[in-house]
mmJSON file of the N, C-alpha and C atoms, coordinates in Angstrom:
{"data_MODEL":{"atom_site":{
"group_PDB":["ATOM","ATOM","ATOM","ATOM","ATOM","ATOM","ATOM","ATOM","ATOM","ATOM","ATOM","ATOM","ATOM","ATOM","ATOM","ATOM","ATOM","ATOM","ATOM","ATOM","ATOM","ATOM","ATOM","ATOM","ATOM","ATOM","ATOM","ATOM","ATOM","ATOM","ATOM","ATOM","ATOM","ATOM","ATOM","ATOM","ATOM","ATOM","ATOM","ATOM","ATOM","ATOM","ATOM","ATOM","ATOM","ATOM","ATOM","ATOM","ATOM","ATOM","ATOM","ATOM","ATOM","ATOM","ATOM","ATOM","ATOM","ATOM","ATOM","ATOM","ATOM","ATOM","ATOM","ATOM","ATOM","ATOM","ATOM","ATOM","ATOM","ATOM","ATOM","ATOM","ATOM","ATOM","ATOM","ATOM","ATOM","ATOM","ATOM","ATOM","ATOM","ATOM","ATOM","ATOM","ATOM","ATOM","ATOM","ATOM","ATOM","ATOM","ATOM","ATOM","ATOM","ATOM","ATOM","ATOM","ATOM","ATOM","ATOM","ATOM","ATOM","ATOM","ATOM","ATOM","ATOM","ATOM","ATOM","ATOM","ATOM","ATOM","ATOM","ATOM","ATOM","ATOM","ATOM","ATOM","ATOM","ATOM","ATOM","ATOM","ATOM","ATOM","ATOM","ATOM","ATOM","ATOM","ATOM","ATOM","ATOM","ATOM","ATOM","ATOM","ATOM","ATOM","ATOM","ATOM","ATOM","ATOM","ATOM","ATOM","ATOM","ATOM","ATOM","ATOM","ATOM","ATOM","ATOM","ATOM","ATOM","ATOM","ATOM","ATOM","ATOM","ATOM","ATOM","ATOM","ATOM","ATOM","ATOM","ATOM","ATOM","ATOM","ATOM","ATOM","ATOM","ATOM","ATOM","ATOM","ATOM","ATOM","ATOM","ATOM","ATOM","ATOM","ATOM","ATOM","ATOM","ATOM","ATOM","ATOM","ATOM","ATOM","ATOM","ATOM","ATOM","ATOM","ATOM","ATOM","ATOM","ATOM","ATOM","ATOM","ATOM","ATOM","ATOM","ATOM","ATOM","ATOM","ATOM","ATOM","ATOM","ATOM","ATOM","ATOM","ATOM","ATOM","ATOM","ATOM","ATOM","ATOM","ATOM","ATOM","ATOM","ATOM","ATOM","ATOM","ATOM","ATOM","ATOM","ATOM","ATOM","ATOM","ATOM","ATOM","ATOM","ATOM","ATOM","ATOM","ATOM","ATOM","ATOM"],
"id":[1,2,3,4,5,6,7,8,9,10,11,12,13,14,15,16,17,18,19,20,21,22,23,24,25,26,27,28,29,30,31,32,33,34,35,36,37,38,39,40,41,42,43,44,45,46,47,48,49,50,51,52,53,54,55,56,57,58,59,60,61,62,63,64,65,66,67,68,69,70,71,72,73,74,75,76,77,78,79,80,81,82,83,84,85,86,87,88,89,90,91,92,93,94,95,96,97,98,99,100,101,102,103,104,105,106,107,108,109,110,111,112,113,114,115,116,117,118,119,120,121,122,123,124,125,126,127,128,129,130,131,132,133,134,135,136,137,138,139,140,141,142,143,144,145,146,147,148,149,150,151,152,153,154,155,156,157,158,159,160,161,162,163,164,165,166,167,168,169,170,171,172,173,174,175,176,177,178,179,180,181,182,183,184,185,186,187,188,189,190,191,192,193,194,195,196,197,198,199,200,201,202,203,204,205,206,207,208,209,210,211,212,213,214,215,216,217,218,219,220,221,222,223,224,225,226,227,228,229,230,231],
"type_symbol":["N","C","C","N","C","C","N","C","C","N","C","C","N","C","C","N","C","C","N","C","C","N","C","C","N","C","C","N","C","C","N","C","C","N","C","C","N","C","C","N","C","C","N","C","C","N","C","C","N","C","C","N","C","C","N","C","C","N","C","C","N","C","C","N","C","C","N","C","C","N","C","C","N","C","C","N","C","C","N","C","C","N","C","C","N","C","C","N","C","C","N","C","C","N","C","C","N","C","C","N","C","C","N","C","C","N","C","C","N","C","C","N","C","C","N","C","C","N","C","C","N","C","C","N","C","C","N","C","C","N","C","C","N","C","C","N","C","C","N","C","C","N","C","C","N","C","C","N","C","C","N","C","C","N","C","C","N","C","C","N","C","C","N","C","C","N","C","C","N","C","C","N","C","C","N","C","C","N","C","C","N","C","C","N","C","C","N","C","C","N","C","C","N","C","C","N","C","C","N","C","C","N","C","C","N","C","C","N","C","C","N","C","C","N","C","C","N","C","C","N","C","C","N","C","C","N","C","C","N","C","C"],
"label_atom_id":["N","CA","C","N","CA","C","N","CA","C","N","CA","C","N","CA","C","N","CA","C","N","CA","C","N","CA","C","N","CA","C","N","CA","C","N","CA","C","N","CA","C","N","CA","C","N","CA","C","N","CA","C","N","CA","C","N","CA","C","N","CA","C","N","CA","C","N","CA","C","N","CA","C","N","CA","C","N","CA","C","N","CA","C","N","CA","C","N","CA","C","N","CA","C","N","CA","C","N","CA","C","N","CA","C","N","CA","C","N","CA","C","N","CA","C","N","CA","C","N","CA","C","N","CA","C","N","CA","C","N","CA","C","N","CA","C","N","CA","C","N","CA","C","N","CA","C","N","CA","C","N","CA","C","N","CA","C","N","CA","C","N","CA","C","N","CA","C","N","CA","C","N","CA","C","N","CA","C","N","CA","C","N","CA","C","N","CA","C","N","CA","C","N","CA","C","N","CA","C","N","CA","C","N","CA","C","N","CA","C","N","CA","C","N","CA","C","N","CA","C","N","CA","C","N","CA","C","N","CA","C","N","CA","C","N","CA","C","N","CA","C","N","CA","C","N","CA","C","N","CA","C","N","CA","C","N","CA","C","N","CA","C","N","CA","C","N","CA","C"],
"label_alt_id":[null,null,null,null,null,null,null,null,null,null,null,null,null,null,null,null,null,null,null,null,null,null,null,null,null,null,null,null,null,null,null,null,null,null,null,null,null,null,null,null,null,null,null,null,null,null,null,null,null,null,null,null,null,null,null,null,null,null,null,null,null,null,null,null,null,null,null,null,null,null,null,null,null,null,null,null,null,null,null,null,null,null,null,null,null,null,null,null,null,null,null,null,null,null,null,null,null,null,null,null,null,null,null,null,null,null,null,null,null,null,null,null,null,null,null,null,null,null,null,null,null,null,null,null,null,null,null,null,null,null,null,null,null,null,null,null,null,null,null,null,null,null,null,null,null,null,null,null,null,null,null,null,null,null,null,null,null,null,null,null,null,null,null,null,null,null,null,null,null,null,null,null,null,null,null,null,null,null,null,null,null,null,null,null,null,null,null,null,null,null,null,null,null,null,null,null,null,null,null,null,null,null,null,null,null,null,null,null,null,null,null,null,null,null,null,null,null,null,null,null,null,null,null,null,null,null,null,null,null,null,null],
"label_comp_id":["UNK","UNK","UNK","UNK","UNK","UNK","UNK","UNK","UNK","UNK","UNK","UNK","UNK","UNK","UNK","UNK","UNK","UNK","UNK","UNK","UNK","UNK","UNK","UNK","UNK","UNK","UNK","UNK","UNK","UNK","UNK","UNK","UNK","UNK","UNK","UNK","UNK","UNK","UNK","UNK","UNK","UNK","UNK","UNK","UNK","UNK","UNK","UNK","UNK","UNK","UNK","UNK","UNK","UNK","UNK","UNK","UNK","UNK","UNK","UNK","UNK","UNK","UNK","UNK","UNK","UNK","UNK","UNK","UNK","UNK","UNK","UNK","UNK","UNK","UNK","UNK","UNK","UNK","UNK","UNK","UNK","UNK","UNK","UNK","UNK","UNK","UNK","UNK","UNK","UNK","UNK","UNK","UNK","UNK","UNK","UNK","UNK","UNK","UNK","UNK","UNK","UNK","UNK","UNK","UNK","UNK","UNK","UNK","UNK","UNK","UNK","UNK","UNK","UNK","UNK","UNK","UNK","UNK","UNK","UNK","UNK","UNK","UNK","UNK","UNK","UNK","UNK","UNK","UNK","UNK","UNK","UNK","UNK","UNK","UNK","UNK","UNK","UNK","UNK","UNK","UNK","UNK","UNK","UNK","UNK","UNK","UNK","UNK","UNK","UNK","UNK","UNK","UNK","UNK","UNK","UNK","UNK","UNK","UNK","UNK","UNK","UNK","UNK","UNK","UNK","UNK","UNK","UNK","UNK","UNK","UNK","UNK","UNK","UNK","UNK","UNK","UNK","UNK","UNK","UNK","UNK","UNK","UNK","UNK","UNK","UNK","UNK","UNK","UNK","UNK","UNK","UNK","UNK","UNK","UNK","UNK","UNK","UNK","UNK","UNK","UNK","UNK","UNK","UNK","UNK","UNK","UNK","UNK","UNK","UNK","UNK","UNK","UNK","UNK","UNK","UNK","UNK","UNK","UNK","UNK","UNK","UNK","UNK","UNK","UNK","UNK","UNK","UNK","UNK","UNK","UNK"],
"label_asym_id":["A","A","A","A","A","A","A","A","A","A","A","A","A","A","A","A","A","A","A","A","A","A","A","A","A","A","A","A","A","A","A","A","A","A","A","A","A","A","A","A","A","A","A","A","A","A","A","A","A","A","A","A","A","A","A","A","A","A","A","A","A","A","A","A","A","A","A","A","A","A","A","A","A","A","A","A","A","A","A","A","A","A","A","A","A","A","A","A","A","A","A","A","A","A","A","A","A","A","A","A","A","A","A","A","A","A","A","A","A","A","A","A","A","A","A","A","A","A","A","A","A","A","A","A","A","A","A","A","A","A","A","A","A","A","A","A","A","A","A","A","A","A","A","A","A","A","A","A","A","A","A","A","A","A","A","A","A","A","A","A","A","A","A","A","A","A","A","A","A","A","A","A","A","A","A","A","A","A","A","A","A","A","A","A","A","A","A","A","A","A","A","A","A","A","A","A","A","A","A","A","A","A","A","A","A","A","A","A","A","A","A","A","A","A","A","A","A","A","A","A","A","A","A","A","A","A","A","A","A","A","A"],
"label_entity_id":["1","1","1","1","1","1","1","1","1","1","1","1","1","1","1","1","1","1","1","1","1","1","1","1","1","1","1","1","1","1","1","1","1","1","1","1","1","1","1","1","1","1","1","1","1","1","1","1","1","1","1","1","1","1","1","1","1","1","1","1","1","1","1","1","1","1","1","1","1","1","1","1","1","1","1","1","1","1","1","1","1","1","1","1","1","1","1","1","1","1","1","1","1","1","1","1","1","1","1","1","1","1","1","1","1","1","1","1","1","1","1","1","1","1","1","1","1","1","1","1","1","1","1","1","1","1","1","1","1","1","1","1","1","1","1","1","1","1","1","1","1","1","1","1","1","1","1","1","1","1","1","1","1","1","1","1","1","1","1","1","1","1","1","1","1","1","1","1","1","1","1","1","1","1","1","1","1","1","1","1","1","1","1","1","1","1","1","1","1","1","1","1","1","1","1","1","1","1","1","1","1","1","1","1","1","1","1","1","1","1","1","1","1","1","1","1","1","1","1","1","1","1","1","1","1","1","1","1","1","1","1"],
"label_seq_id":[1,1,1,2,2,2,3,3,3,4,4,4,5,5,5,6,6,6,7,7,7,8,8,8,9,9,9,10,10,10,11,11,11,12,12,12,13,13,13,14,14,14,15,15,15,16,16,16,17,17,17,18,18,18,19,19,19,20,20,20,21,21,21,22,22,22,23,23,23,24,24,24,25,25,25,26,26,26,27,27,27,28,28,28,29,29,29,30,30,30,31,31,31,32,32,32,33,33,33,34,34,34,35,35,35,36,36,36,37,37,37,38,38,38,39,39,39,40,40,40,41,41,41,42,42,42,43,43,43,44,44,44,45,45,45,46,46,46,47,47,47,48,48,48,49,49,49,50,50,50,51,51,51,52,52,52,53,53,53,54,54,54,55,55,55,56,56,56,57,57,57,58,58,58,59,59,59,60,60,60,61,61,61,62,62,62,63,63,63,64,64,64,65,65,65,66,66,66,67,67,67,68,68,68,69,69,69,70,70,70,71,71,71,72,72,72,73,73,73,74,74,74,75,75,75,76,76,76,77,77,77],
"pdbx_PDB_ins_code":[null,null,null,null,null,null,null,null,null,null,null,null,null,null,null,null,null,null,null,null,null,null,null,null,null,null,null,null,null,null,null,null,null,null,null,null,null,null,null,null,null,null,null,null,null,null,null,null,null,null,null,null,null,null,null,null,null,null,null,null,null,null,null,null,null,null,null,null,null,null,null,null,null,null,null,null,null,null,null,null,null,null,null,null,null,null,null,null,null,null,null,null,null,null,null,null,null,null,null,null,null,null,null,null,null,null,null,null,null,null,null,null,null,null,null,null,null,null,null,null,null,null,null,null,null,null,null,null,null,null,null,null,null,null,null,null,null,null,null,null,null,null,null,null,null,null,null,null,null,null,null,null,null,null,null,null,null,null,null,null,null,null,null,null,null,null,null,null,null,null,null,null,null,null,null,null,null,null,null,null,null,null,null,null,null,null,null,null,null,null,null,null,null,null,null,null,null,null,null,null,null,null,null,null,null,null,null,null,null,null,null,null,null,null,null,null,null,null,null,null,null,null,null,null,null,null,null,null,null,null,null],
"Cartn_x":[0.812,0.0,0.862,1.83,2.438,3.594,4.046,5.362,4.647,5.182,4.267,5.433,5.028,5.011,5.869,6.217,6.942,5.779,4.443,3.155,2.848,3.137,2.656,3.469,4.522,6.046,5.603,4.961,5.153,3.753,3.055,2.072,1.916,2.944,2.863,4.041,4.613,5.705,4.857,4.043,3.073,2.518,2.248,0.877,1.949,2.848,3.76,4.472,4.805,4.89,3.669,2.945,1.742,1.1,1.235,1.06,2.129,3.653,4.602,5.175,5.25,5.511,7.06,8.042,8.959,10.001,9.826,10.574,10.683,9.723,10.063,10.253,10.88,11.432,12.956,13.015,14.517,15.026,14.564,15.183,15.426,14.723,14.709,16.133,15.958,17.139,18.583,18.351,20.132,19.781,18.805,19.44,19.72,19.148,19.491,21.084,21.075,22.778,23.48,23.362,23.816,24.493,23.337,23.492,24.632,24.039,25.308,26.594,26.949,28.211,29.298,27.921,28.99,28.869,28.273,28.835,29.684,30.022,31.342,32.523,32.475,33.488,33.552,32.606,32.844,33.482,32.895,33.978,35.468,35.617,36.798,37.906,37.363,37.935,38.017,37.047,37.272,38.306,38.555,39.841,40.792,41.129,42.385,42.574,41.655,42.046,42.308,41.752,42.022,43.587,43.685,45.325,46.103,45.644,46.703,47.268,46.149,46.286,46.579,46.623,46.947,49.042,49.241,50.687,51.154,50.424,50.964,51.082,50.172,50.017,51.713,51.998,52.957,54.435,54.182,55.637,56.258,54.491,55.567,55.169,54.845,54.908,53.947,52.543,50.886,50.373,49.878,49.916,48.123,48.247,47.201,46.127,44.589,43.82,43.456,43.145,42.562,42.675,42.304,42.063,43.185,44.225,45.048,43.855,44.652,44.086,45.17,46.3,47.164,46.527,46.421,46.258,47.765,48.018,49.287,48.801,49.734,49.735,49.781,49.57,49.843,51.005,52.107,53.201,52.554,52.523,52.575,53.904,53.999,55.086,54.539],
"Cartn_y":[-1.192,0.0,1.265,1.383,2.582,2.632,1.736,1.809,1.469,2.214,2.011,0.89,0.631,-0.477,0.241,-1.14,-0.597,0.189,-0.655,-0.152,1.301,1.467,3.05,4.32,3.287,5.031,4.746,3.595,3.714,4.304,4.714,5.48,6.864,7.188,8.517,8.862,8.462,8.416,8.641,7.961,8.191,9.848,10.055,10.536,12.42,11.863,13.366,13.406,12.593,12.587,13.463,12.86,13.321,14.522,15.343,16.698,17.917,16.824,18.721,17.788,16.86,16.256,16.41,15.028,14.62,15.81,16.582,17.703,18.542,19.043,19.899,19.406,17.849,17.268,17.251,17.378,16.668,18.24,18.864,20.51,20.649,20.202,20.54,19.253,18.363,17.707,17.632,18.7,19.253,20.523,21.386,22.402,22.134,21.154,20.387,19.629,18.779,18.559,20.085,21.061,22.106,22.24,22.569,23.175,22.668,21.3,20.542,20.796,20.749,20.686,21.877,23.12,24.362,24.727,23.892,23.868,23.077,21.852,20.988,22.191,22.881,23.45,24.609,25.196,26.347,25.931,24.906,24.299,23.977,23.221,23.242,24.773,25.395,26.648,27.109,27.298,27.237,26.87,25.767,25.056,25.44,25.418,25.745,27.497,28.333,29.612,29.103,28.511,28.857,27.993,26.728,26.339,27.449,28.528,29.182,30.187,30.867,32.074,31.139,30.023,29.365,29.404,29.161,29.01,30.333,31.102,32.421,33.333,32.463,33.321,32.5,31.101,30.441,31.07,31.39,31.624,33.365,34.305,35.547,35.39,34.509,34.164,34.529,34.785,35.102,33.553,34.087,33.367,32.318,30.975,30.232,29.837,30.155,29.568,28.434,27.611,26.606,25.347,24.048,23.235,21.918,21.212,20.59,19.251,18.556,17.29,16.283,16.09,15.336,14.875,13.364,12.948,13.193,13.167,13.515,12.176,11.054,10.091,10.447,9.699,9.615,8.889,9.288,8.625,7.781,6.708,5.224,5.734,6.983,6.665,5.754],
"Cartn_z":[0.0,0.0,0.0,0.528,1.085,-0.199,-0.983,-2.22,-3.414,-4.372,-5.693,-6.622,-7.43,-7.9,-9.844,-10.352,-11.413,-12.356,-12.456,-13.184,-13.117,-11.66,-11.277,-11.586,-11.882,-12.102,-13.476,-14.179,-15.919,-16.27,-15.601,-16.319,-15.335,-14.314,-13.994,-15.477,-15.425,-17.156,-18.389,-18.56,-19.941,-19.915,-18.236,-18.374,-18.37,-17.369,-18.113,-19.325,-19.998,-21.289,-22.68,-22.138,-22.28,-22.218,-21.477,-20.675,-21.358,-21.138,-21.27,-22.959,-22.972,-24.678,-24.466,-25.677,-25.17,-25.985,-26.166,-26.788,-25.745,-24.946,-23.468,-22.512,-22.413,-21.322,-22.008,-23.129,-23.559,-23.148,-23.328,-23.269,-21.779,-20.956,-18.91,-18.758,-19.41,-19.141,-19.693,-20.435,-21.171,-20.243,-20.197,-19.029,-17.506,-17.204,-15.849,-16.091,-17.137,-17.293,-17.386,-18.146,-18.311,-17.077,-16.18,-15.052,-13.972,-14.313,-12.985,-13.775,-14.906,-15.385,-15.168,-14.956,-15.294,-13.345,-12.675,-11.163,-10.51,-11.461,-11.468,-11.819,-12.872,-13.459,-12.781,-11.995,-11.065,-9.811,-9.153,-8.308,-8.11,-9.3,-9.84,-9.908,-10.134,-10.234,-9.231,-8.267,-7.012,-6.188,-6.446,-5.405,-5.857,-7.424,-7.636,-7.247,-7.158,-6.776,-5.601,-4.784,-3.28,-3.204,-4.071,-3.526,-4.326,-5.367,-5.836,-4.463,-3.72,-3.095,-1.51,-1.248,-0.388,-0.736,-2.069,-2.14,-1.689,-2.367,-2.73,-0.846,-0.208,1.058,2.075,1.05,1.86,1.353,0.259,-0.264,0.594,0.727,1.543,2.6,3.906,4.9,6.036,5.03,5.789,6.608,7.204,8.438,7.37,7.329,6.424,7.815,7.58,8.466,7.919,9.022,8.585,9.703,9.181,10.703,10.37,11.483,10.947,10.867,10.565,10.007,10.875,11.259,11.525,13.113,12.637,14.33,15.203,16.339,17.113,17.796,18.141,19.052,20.432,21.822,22.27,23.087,23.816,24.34,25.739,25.775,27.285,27.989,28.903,29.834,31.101],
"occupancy":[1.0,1.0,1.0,1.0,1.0,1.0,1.0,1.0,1.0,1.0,1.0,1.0,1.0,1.0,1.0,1.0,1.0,1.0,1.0,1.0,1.0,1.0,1.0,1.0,1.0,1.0,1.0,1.0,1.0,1.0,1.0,1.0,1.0,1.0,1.0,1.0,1.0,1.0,1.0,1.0,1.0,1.0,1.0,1.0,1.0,1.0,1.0,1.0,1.0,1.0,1.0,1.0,1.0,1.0,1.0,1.0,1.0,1.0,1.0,1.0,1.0,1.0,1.0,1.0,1.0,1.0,1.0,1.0,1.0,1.0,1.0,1.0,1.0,1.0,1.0,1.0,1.0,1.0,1.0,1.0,1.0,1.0,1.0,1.0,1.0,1.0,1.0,1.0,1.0,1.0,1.0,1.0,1.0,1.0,1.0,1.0,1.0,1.0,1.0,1.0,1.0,1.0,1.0,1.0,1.0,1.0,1.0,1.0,1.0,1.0,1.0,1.0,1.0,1.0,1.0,1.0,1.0,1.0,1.0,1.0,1.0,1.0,1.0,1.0,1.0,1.0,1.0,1.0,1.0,1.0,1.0,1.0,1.0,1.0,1.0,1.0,1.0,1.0,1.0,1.0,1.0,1.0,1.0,1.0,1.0,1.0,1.0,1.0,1.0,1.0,1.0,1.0,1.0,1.0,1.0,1.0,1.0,1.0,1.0,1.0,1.0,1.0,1.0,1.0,1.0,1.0,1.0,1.0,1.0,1.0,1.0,1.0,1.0,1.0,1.0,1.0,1.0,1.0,1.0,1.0,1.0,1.0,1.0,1.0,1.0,1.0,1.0,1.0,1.0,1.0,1.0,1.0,1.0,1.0,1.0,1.0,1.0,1.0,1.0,1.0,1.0,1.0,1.0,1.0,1.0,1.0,1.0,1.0,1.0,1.0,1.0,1.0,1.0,1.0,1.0,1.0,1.0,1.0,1.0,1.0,1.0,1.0,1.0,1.0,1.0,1.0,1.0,1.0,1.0,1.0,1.0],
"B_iso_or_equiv":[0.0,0.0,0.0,0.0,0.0,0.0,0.0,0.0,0.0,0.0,0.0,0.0,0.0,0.0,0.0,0.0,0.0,0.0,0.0,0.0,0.0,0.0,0.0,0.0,0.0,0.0,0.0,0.0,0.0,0.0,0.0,0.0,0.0,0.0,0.0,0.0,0.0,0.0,0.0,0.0,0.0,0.0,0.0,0.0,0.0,0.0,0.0,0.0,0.0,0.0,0.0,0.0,0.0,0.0,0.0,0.0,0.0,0.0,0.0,0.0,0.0,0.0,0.0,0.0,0.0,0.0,0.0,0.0,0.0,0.0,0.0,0.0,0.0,0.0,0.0,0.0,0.0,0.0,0.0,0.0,0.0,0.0,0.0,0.0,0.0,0.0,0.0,0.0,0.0,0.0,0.0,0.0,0.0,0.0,0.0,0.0,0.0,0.0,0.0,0.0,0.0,0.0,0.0,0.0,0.0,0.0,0.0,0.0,0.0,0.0,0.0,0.0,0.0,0.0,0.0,0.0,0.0,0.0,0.0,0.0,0.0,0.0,0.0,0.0,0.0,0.0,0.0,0.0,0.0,0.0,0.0,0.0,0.0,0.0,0.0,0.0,0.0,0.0,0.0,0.0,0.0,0.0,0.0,0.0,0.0,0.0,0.0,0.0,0.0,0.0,0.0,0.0,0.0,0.0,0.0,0.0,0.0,0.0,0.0,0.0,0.0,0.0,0.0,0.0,0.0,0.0,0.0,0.0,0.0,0.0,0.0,0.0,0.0,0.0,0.0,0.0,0.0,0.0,0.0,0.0,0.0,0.0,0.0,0.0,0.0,0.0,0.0,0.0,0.0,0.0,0.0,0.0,0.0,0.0,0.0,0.0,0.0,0.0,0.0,0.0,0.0,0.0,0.0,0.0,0.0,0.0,0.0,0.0,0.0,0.0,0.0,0.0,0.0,0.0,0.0,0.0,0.0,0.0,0.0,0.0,0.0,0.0,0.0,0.0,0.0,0.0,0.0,0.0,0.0,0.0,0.0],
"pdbx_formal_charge":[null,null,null,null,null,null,null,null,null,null,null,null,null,null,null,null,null,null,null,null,null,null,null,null,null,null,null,null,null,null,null,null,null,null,null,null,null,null,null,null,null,null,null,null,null,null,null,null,null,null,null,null,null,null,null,null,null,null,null,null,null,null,null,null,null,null,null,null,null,null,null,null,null,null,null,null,null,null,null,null,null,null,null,null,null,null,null,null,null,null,null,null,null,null,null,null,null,null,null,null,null,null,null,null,null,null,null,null,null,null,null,null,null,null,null,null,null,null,null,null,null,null,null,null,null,null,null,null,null,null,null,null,null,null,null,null,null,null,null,null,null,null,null,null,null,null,null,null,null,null,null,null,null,null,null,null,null,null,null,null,null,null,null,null,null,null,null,null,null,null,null,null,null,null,null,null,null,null,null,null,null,null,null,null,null,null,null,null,null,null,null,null,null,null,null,null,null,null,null,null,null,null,null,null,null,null,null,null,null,null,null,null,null,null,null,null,null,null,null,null,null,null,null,null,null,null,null,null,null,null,null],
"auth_seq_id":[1,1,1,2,2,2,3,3,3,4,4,4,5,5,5,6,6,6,7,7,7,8,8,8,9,9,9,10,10,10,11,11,11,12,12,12,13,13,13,14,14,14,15,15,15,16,16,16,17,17,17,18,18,18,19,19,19,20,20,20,21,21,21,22,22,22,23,23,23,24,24,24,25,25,25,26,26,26,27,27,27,28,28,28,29,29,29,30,30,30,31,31,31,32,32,32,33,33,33,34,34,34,35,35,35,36,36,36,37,37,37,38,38,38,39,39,39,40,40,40,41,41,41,42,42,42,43,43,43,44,44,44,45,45,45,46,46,46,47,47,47,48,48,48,49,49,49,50,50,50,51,51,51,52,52,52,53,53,53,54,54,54,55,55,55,56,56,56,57,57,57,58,58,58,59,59,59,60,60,60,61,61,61,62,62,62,63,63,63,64,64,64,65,65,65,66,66,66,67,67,67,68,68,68,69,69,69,70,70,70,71,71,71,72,72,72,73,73,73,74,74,74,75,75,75,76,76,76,77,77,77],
"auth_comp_id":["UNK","UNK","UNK","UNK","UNK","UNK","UNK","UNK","UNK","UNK","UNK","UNK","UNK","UNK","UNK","UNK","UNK","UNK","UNK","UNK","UNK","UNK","UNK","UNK","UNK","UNK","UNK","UNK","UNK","UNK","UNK","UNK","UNK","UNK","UNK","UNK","UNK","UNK","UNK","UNK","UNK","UNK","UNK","UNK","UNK","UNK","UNK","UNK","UNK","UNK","UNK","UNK","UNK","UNK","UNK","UNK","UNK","UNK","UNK","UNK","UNK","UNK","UNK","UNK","UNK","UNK","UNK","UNK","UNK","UNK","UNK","UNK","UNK","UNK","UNK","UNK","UNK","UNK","UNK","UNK","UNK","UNK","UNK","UNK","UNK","UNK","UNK","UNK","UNK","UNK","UNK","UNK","UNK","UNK","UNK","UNK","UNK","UNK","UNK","UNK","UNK","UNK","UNK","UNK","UNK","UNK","UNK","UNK","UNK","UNK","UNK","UNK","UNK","UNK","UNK","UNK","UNK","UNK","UNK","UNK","UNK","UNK","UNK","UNK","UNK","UNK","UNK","UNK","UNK","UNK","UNK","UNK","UNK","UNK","UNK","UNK","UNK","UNK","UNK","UNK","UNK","UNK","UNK","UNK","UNK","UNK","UNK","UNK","UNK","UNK","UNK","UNK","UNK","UNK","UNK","UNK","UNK","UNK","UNK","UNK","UNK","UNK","UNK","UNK","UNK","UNK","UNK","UNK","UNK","UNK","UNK","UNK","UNK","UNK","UNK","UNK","UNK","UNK","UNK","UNK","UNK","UNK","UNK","UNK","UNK","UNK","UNK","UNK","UNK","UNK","UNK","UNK","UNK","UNK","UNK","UNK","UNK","UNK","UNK","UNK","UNK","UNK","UNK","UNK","UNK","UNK","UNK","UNK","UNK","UNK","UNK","UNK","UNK","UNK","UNK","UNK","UNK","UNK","UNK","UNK","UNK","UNK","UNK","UNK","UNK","UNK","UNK","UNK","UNK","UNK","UNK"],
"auth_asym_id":["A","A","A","A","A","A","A","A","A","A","A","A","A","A","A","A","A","A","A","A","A","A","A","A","A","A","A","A","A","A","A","A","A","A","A","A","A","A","A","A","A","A","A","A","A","A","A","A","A","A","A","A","A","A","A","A","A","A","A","A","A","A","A","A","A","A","A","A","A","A","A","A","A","A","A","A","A","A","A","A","A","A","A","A","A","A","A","A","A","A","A","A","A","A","A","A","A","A","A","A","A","A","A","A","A","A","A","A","A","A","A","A","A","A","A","A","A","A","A","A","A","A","A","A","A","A","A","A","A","A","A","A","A","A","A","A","A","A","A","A","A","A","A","A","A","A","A","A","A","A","A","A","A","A","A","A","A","A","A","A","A","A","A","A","A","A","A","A","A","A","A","A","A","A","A","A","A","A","A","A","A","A","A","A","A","A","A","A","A","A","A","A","A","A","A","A","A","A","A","A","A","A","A","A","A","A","A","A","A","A","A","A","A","A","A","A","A","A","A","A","A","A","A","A","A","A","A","A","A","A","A"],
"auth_atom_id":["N","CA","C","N","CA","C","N","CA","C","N","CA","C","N","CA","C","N","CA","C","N","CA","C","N","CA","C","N","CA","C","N","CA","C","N","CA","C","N","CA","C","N","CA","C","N","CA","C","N","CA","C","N","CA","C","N","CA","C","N","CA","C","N","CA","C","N","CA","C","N","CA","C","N","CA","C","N","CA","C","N","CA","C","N","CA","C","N","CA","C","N","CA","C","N","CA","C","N","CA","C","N","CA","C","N","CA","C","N","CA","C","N","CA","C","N","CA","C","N","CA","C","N","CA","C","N","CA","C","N","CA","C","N","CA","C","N","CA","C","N","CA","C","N","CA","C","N","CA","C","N","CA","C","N","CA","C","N","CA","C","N","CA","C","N","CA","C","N","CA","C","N","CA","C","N","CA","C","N","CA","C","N","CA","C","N","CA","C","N","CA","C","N","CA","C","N","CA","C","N","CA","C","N","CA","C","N","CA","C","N","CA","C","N","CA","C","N","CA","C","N","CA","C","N","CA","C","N","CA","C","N","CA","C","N","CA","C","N","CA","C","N","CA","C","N","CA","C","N","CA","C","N","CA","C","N","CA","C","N","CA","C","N","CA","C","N","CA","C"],
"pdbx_PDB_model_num":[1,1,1,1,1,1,1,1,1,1,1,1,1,1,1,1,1,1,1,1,1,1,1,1,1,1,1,1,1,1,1,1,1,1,1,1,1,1,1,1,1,1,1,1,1,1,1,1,1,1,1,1,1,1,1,1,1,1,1,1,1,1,1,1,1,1,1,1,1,1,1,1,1,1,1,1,1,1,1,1,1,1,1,1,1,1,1,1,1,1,1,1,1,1,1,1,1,1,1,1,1,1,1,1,1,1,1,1,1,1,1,1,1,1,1,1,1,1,1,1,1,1,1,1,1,1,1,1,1,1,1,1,1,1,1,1,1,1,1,1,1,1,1,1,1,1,1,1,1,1,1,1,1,1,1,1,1,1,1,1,1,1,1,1,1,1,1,1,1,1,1,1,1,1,1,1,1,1,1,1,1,1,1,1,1,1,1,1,1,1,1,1,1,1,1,1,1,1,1,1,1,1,1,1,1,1,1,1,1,1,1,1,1,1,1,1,1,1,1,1,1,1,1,1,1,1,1,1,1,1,1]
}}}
């Protein structure tokens, strides 16, 4: 009762097919790929600015924020 079934996703499928027609779905789904692609590639750009201005803050000796990552052991005296 509560999960629908393969029958039920294939004719909520027909029935929007039907409604917006398969020419204005093919278009929402190249601008939906569009979309994710050019926020992959903004990301991307992203990091590399930040490791550029990360070098650039190491090479004249600005103090870098940020959180270490390195576990430190403990010594058993």
């Amino acid at each position: 009762m509560g999960s629908f079934s393969i029958w039920h996703w294939l004719i909520v499928l027909v029935i929007v097919m039907l409604v917006f027609g398969t020419k204005k779905l093919r278009n929402v789904g190249q601008d939906l790929g569009g979309a994710v692609k050019g926020f992959k590639e903004g990301m991307k750009e992203a990091d590399a600015s930040a490791d550029a201005s990360d070098k650039q803050k190491i090479a004249t000796g600005q103090t870098i924020e940020g959180e270490a990552r390195e576990k430190v052991e403990k010594s058993s005296s």
